[in-house]
C-alpha positions as a Markdown table, in Angstrom:
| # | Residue | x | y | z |
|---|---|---|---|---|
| 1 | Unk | 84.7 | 129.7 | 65.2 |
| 2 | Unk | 86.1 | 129.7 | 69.0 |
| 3 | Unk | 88.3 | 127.2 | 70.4 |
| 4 | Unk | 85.6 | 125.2 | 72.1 |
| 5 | Unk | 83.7 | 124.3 | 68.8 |
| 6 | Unk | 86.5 | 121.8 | 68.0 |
| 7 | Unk | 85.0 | 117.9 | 68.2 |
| 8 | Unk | 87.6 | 117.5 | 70.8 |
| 9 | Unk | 86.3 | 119.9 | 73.5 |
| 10 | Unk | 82.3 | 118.1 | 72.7 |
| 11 | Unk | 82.4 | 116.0 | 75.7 |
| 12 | Unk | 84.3 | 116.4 | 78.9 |
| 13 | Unk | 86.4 | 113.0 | 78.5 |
| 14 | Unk | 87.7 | 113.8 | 74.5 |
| 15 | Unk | 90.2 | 116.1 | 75.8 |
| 16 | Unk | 91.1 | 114.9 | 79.5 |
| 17 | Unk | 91.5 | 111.0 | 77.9 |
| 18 | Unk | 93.8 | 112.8 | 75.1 |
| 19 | Unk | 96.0 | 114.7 | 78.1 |
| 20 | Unk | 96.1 | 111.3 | 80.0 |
| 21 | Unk | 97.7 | 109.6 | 76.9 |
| 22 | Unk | 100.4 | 112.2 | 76.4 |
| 23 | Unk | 101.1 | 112.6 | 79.7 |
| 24 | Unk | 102.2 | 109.2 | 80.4 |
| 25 | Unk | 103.9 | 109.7 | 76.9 |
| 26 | Unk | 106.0 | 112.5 | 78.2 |
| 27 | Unk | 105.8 | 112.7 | 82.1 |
| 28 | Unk | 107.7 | 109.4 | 82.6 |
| 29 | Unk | 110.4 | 108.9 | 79.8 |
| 30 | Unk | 111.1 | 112.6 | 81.2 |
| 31 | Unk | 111.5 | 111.3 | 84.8 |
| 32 | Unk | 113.6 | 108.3 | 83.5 |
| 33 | Unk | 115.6 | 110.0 | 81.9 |
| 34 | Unk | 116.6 | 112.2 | 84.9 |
| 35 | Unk | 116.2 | 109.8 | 87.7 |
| 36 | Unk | 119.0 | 107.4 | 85.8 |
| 37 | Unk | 121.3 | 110.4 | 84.7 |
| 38 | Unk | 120.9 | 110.8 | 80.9 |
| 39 | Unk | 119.8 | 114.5 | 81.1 |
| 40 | Unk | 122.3 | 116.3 | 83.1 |
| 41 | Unk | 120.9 | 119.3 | 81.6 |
| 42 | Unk | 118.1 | 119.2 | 83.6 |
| 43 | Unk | 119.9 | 118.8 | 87.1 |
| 44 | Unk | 120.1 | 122.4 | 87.9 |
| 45 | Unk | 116.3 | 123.1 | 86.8 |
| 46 | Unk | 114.9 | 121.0 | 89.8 |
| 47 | Unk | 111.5 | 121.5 | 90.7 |
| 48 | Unk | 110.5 | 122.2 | 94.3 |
| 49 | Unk | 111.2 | 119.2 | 96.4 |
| 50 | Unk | 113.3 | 117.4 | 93.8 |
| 51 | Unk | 112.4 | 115.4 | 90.5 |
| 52 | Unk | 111.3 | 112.2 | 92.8 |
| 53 | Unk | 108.1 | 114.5 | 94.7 |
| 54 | Unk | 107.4 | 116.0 | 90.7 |
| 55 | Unk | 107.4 | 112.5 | 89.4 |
| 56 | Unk | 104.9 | 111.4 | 92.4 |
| 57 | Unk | 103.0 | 114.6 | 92.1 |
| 58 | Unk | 102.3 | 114.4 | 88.5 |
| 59 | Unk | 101.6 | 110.4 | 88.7 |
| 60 | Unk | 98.9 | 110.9 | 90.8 |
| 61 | Unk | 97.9 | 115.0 | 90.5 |
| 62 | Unk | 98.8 | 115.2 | 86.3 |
| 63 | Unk | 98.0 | 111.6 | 84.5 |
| 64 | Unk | 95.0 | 110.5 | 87.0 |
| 65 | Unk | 93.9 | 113.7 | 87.4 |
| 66 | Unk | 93.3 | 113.8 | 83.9 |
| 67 | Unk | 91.7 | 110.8 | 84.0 |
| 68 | Unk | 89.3 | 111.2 | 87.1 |
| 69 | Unk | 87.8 | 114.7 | 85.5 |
| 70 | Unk | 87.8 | 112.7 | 82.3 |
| 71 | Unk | 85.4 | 110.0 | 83.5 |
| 72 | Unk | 83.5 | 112.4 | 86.1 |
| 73 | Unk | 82.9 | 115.1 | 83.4 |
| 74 | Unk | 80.6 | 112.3 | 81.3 |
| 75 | Unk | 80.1 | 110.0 | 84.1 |
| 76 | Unk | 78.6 | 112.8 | 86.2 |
| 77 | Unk | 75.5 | 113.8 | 83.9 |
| 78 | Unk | 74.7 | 110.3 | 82.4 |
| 79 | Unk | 74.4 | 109.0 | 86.2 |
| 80 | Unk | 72.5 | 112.0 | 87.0 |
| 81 | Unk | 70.4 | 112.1 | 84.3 |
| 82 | Unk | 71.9 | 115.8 | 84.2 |
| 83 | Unk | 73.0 | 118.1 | 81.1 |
| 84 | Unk | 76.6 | 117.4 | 79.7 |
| 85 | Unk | 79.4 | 120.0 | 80.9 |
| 86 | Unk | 79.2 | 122.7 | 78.5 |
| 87 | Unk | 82.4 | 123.3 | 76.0 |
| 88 | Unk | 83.6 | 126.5 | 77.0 |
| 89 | Unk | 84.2 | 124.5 | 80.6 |
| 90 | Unk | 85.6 | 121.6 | 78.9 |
| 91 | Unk | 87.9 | 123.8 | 77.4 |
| 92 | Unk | 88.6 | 126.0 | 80.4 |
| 93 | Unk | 89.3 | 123.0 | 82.4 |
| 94 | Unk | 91.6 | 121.2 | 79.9 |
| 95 | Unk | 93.6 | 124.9 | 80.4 |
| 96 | Unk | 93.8 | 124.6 | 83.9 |
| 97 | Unk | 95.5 | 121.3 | 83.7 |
| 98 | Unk | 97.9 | 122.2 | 81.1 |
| 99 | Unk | 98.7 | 125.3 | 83.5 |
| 100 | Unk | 99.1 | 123.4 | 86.3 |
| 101 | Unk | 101.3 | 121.4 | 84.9 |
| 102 | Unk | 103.5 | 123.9 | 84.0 |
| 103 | Unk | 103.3 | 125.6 | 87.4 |
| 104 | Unk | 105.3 | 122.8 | 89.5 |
| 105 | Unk | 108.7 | 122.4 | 87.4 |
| 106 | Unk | 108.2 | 126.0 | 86.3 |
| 107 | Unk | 108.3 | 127.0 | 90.3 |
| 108 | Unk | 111.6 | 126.2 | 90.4 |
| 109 | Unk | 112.8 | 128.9 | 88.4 |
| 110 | Unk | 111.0 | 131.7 | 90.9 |
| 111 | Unk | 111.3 | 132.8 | 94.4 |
| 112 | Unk | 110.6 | 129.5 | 96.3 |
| 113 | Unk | 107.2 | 130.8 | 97.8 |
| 114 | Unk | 106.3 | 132.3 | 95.2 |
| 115 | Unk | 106.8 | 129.1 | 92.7 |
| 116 | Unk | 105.3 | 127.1 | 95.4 |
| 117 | Unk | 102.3 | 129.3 | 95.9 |
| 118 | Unk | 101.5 | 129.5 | 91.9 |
| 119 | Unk | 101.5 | 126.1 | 91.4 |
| 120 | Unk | 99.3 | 125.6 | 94.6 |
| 121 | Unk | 97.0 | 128.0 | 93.1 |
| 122 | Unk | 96.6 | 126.5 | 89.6 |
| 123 | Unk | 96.3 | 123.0 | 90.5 |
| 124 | Unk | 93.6 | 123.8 | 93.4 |
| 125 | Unk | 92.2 | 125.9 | 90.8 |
| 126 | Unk | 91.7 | 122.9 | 89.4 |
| 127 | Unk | 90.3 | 120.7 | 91.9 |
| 128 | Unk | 87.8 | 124.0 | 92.2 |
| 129 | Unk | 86.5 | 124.1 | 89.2 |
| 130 | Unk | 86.6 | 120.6 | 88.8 |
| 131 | Unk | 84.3 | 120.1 | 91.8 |
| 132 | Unk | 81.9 | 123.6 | 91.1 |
| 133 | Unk | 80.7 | 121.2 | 87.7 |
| 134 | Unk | 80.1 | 117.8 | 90.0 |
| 135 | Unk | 78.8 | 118.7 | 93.1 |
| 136 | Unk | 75.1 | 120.5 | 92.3 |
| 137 | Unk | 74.2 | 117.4 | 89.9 |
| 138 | Unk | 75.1 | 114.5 | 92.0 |
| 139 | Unk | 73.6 | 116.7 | 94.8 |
| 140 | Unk | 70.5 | 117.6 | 93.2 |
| 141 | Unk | 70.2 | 113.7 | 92.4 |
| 142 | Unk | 67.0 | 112.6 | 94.5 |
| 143 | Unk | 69.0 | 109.1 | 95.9 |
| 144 | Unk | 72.3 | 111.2 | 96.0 |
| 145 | Unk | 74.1 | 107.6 | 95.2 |
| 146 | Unk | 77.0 | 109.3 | 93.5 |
| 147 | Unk | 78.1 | 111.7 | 96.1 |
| 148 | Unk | 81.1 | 109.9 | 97.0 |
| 149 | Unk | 82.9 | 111.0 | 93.7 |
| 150 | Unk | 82.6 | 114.1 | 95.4 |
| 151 | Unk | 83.6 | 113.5 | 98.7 |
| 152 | Unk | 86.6 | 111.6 | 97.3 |
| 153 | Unk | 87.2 | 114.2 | 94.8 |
| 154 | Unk | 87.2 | 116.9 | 97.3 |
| 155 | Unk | 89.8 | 114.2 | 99.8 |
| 156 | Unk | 92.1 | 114.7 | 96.6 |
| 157 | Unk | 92.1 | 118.7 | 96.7 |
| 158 | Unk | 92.8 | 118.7 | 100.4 |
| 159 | Unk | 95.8 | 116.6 | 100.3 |
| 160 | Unk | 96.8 | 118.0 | 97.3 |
| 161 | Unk | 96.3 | 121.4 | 99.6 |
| 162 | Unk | 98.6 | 119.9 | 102.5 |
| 163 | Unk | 101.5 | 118.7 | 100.1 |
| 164 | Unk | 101.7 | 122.3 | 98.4 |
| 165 | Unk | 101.9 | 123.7 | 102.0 |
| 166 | Unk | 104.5 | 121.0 | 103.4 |
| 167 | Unk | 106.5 | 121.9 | 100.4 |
| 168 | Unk | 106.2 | 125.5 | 101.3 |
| 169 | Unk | 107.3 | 124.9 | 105.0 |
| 170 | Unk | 110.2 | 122.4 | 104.3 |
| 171 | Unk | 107.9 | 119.3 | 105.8 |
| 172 | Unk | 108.0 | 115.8 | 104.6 |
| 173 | Unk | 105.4 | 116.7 | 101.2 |
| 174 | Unk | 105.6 | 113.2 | 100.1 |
| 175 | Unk | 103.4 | 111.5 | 102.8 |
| 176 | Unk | 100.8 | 113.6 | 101.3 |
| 177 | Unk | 101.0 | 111.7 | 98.4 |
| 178 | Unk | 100.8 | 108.2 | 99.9 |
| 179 | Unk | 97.7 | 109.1 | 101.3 |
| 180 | Unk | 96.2 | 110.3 | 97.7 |
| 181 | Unk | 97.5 | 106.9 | 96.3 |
| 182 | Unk | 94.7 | 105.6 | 98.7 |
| 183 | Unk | 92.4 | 108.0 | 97.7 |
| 184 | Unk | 92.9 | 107.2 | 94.0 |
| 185 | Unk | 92.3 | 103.4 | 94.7 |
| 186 | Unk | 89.3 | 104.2 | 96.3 |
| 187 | Unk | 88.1 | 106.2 | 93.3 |
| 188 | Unk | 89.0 | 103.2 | 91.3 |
| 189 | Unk | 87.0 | 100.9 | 93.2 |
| 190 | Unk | 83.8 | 103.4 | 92.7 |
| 191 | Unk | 84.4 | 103.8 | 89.1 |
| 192 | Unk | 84.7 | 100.1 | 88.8 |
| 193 | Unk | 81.6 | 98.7 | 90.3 |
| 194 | Unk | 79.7 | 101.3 | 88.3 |
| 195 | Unk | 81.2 | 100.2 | 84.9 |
| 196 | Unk | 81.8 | 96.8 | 85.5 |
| 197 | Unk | 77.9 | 96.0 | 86.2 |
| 198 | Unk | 77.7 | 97.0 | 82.6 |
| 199 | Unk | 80.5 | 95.3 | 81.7 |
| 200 | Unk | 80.1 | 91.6 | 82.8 |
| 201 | Unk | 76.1 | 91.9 | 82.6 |
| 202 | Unk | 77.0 | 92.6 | 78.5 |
| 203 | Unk | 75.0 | 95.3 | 78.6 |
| 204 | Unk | 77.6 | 97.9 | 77.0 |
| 205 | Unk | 77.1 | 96.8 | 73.4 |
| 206 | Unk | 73.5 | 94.7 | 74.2 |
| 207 | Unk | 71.8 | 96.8 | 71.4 |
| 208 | Unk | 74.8 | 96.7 | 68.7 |
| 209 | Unk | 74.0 | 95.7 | 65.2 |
| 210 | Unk | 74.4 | 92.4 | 64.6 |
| 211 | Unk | 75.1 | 91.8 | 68.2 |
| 212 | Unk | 74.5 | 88.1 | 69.2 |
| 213 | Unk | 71.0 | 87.9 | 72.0 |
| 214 | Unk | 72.0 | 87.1 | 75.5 |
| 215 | Unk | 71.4 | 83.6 | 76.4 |
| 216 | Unk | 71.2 | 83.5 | 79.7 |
| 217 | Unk | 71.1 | 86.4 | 82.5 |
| 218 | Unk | 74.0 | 87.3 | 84.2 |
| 219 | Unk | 73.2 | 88.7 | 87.2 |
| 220 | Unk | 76.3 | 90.3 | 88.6 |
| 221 | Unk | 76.2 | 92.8 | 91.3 |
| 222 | Unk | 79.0 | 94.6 | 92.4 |
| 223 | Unk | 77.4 | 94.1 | 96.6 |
| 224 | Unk | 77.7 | 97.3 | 99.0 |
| 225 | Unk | 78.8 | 95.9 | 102.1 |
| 226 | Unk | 82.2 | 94.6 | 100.2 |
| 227 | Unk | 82.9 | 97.4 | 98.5 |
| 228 | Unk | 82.1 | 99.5 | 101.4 |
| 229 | Unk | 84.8 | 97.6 | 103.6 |
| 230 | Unk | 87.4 | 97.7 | 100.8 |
| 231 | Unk | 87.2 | 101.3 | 100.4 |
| 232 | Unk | 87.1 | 102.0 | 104.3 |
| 233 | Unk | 90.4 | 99.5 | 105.0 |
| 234 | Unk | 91.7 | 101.3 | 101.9 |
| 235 | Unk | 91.0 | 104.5 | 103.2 |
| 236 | Unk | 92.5 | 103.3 | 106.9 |
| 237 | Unk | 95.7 | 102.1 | 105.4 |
| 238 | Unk | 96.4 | 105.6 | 104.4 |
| 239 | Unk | 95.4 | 107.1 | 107.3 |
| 240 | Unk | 97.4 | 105.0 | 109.3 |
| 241 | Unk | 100.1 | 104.7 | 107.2 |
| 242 | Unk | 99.7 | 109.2 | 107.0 |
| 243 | Unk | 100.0 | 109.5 | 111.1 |
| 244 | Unk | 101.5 | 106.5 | 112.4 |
| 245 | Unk | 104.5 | 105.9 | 109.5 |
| 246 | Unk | 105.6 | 102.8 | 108.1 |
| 247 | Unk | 105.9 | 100.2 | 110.5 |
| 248 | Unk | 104.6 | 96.6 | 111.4 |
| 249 | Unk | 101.4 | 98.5 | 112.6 |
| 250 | Unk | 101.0 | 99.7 | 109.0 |
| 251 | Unk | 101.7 | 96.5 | 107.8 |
| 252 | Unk | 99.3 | 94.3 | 109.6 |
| 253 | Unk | 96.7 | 97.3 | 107.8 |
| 254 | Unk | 97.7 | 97.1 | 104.5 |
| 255 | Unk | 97.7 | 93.6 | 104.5 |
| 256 | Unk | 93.8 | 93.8 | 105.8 |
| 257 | Unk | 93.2 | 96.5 | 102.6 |
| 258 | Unk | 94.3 | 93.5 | 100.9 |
| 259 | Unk | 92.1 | 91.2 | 101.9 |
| 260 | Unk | 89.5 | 93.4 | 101.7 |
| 261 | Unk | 89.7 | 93.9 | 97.6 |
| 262 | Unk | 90.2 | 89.6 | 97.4 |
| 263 | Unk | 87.2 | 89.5 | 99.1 |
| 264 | Unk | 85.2 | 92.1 | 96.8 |
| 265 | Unk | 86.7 | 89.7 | 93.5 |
| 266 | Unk | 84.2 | 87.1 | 95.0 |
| 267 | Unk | 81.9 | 89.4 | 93.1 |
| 268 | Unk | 83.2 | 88.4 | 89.8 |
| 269 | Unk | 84.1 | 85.0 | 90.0 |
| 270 | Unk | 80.3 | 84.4 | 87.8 |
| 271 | Unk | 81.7 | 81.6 | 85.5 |
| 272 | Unk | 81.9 | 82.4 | 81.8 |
| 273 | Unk | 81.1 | 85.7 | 81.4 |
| 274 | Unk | 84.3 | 87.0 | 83.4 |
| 275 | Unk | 86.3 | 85.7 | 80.4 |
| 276 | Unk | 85.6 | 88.5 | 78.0 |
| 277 | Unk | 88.3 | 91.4 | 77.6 |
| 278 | Unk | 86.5 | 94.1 | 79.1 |
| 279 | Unk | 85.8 | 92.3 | 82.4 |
| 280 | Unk | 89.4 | 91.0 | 82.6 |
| 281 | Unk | 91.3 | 94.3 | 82.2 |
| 282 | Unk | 88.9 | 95.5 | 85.6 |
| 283 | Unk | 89.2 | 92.2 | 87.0 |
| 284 | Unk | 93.0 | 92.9 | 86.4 |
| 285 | Unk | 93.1 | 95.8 | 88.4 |
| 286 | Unk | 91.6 | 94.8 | 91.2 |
| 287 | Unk | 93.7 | 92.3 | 91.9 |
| 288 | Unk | 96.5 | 94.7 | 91.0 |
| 289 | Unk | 95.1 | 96.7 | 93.9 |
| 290 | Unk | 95.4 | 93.3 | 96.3 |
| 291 | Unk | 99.0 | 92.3 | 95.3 |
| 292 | Unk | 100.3 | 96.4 | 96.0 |
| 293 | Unk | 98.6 | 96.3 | 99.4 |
| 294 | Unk | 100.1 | 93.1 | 100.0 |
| 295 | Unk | 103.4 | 93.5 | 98.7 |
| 296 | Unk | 103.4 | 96.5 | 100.6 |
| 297 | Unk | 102.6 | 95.1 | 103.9 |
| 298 | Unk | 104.6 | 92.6 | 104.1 |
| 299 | Unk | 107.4 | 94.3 | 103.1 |
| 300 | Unk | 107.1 | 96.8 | 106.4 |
| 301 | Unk | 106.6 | 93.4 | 108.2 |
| 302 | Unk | 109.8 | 92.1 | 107.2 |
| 303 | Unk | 108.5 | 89.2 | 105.5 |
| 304 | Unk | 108.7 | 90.3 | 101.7 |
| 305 | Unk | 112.0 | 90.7 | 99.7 |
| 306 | Unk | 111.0 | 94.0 | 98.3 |
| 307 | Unk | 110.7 | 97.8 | 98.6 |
| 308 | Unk | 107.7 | 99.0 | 99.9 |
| 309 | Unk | 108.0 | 101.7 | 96.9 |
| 310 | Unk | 107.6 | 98.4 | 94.3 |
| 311 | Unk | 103.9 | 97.5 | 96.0 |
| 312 | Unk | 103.1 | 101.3 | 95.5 |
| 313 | Unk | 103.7 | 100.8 | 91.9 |
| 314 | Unk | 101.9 | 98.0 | 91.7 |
| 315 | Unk | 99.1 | 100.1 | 92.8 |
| 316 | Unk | 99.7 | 103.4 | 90.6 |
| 317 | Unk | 101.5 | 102.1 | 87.5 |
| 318 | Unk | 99.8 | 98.9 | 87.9 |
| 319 | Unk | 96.1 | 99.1 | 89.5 |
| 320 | Unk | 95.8 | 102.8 | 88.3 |
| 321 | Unk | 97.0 | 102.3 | 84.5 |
| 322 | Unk | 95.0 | 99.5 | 83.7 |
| 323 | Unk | 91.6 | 100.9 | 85.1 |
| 324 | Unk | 92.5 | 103.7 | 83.4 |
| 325 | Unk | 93.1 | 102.2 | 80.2 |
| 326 | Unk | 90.2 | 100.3 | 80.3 |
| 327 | Unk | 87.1 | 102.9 | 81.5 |
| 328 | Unk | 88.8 | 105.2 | 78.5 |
| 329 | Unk | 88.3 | 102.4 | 75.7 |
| 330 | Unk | 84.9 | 102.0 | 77.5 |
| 331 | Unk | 83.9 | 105.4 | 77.7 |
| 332 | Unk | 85.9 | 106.8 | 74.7 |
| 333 | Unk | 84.1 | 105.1 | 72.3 |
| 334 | Unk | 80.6 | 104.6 | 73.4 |
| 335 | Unk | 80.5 | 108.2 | 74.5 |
| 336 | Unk | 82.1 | 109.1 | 70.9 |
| 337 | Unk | 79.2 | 107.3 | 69.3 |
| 338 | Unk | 81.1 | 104.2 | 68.4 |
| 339 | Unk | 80.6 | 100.3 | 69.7 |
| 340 | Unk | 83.9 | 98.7 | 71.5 |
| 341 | Unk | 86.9 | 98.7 | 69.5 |
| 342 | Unk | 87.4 | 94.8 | 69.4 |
| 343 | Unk | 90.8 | 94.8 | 68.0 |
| 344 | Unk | 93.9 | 93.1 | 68.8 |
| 345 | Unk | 95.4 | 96.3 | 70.1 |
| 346 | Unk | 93.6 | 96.7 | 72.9 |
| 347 | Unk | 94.5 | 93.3 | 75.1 |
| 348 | Unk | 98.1 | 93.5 | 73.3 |
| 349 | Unk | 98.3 | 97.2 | 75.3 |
| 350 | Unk | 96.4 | 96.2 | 78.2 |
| 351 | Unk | 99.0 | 92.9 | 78.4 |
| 352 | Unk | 101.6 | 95.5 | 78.4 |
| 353 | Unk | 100.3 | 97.9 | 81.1 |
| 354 | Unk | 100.4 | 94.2 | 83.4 |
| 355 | Unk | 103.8 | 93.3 | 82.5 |
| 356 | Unk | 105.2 | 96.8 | 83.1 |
| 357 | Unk | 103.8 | 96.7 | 86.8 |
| 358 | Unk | 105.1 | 93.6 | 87.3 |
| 359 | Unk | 109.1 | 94.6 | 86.3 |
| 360 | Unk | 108.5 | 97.5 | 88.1 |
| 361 | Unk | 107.5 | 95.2 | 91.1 |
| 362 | Unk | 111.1 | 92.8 | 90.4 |
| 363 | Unk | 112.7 | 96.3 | 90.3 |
| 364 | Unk | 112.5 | 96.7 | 93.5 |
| 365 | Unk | 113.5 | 93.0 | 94.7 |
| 366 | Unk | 115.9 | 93.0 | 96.8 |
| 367 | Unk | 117.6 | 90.4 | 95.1 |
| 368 | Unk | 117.6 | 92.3 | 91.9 |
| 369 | Unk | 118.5 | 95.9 | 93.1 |
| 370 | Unk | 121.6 | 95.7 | 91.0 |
| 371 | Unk | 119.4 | 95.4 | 88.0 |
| 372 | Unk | 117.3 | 97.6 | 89.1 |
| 373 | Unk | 118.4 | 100.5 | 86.4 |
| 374 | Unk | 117.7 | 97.9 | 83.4 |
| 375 | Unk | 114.4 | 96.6 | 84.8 |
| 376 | Unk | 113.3 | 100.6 | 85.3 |
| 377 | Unk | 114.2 | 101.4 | 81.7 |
| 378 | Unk | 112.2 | 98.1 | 80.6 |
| 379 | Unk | 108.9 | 98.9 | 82.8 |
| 380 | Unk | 108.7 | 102.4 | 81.6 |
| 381 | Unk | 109.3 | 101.4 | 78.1 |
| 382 | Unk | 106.3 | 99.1 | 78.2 |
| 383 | Unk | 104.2 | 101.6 | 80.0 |
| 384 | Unk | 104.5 | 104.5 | 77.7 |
| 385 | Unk | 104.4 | 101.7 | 75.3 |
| 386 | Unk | 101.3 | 101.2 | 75.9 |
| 387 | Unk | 99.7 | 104.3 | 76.4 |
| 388 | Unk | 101.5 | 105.5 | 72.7 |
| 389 | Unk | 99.7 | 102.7 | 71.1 |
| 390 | Unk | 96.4 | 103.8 | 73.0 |
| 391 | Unk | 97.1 | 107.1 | 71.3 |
| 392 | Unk | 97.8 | 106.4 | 68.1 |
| 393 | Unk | 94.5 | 104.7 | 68.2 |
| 394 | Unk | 92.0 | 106.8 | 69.7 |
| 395 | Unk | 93.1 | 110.2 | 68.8 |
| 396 | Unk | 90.7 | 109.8 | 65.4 |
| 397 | Unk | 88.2 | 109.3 | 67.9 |
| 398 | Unk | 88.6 | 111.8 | 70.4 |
| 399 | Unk | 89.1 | 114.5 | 68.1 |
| 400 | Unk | 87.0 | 113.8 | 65.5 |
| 401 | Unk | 82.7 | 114.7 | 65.2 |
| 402 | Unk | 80.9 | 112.1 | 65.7 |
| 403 | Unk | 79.7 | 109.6 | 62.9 |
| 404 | Unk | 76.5 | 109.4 | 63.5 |
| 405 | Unk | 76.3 | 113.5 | 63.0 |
| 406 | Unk | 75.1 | 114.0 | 66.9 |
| 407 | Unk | 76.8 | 116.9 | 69.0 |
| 408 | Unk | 76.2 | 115.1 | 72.4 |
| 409 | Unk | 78.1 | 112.7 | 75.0 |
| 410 | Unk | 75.0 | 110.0 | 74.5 |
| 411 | Unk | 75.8 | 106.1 | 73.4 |
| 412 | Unk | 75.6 | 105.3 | 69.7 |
| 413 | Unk | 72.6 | 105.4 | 67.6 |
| 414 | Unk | 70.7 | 102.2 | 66.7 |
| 415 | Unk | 69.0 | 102.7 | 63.5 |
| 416 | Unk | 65.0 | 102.9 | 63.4 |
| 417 | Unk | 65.4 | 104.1 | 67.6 |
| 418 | Unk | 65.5 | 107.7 | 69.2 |
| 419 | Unk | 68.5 | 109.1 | 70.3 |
| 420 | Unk | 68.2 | 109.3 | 73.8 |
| 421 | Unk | 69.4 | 112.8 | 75.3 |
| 422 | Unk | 71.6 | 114.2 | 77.8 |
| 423 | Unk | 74.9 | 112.0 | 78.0 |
């Protein structure tokens, strides 16, 4: 039996939605612990750049990583119509982001150029591969309506590509990263309005035994032309924000990102069925997104008594977690060949996630900087929280067969139908 045959390596999320839960297990409480002195041990094993560009590297480049090749790796094929990712790749690719992992704080043990230019390599490696299983199917597609996740993806690789090389040549590597926190709310918003039509509409679980019938018709759309603006003043705040620095300029941008993602929530505001747990965790993060922008904006305009670093987290521990969370109860289970785990668990954890972006956000009040070691310890705790319970609770799942004895990525079976193929 080879490694691959394992339940966990069937579908391309099982193993990347695993990785995402023990990275934010580890990665933080890790950084934590450094970044407020209780492991001195670690101070003179300082990856390139310092433990403050790791812990942005692997926020962005490690945990969503995982979790953008998890949801493209079954996304991908089920919008495409397109066979799933084979296991061997699953498995090679699970490898290549365990070893790029291990390439960044291991690069600080080696010749600086030669620690910088192995982790380079394994995390592009990553992107590469990564990209060489996306791009023929969503090119192949006849309407090509997915091609972004490319594009985007590929946006990802090339900063990831000009942070490595600023790190090599003593440059400032962390404006690199802004820009991909941009990138990765873009990738958000395109994940979300393709989940959330499913979502709201009540469509995820419509043929569910015992399900109630739908008594009315929805009818939400996630509409082009505002998610098409939010994503280009998203994509323009990093820009901006990437050649022109942080100024009132910036500001006056960020706050128009903002107002760009409170104009796409008019697509939601539908009446009743917004109130169900699904369609409030995404309706969460996009108004996650709004406040970071915001927060963020007017803090480089003067007008906000906060660091512009607590708006970023409202975006990457805040925005980023929750949308996380939420496509990999989603996906995890109906992928897995189970309905929606409707347990308390899930909005307990999601609650959680909310509360830890928002005393990571006081954290960084100016009025509150003296607290600001307590409030750090409290936000991570609930994060990791979080994730640990989300753990605890799909691993069963994830690395189990599935029970309706099928080998592929497809939605459960309803007794008496077909099993309809590909993912």
């Amino acid at each position: 039996m080879k490694l691959w045959d394992h339940p966990l390596f069937q579908c391309g999320f099982r193993p990347f939605f695993v990785l995402v839960a023990v990275s934010a297990c580890v990665f933080l409480p890790l950084w934590l612990l450094v970044y407020l002195g209780a492991a001195s041990g670690l101070a003179g094993m300082e990856p390139p750049g310092g433990w403050l560009l790791w812990h942005a590297h692997e926020l962005i480049y490690g945990f969503g990583m995982a979790a953008v090749a998890g949801f493209l790796l079954t996304a991908v094929p089920e919008f495409t119509a397109s066979p799933a990712v084979a296991r061997r790749h699953v498995f090679a690719l699970a490898l290549l982001w365990m070893a790029a992992r291990l390439a960044y704080p291991a690069a600080g043990w080696l010749p600086a150029g030669v620690g910088i230019a192995l982790a380079a390599l394994c995390n592009l490696a990553l992107f590469a591969a990564l990209l060489r299983q996306l791009i023929p199917p969503v090119w192949r597609d006849p309407d090509r309506k997915h091609v972004s996740f490319a594009w985007f993806s590929g946006a990802l690789m090339l900063l990831q590509a000009a942070f490595f090389l600023s790190l090599w040549l003593g440059l400032d590597a962390m404006a690199w990263l802004r820009a991909a926190v941009g990138i990765m709310m873009v990738l958000i918003v395109l994940a979300g309005s393709r989940v959330s039509m499913s979502v709201v509409n009540r469509q995820v679980e419509a043929a569910r035994p015992g399900a109630p019938e739908l008594d009315e018709e929805v009818g939400y759309l996630a509409r082009p032309p505002r998610r098409y603006l939010a994503i280009f003043m998203i994509s323009l705040c990093s820009l901006v924000e990437l050649v022109h620095g942080q100024d009132s300029v910036t500001g006056w941008v960020a706050l128009a990102a903002s107002a760009a993602m409170l104009n796409l929530l008019n697509d939601w505001h539908i009446g009743k069925p917004l109130f169900t747990r699904w369609a409030l965790m995404l309706y969460a993060s996009y108004w996650l997104v709004a406040l970071g922008y915001a927060a963020m904006g007017l803090s480089w305009l003067g007008l906000a008594g906060v660091l512009p670093s607590a708006g970023r987290h409202l975006l990457m521990a805040g925005a980023m977690a929750v949308s996380i969370f939420t496509i990999m109860n989603i996906a995890g289970r109906i992928h897995a060949g189970r309905w929606l785990d409707y347990r308390p668990w899930v909005p307990v954890a999601a609650s959680l996630l909310v509360l830890a972006a928002l005393v990571r956000l006081l954290a960084g009040a100016h009025g509150l900087l003296h607290l600001m070691p307590q409030l750090l310890w409290l936000s991570g705790g609930l994060w990791t929280g979080a994730f640990l319970i989300y753990l605890l609770h799909a691993w069963p799942v994830l690395a189990r067969s599935r029970p309706d004895g099928l080998e592929g990525c497809q939605e459960p079976v309803v007794e008496g139908e077909e099993p309809r193929k590909g993912c």
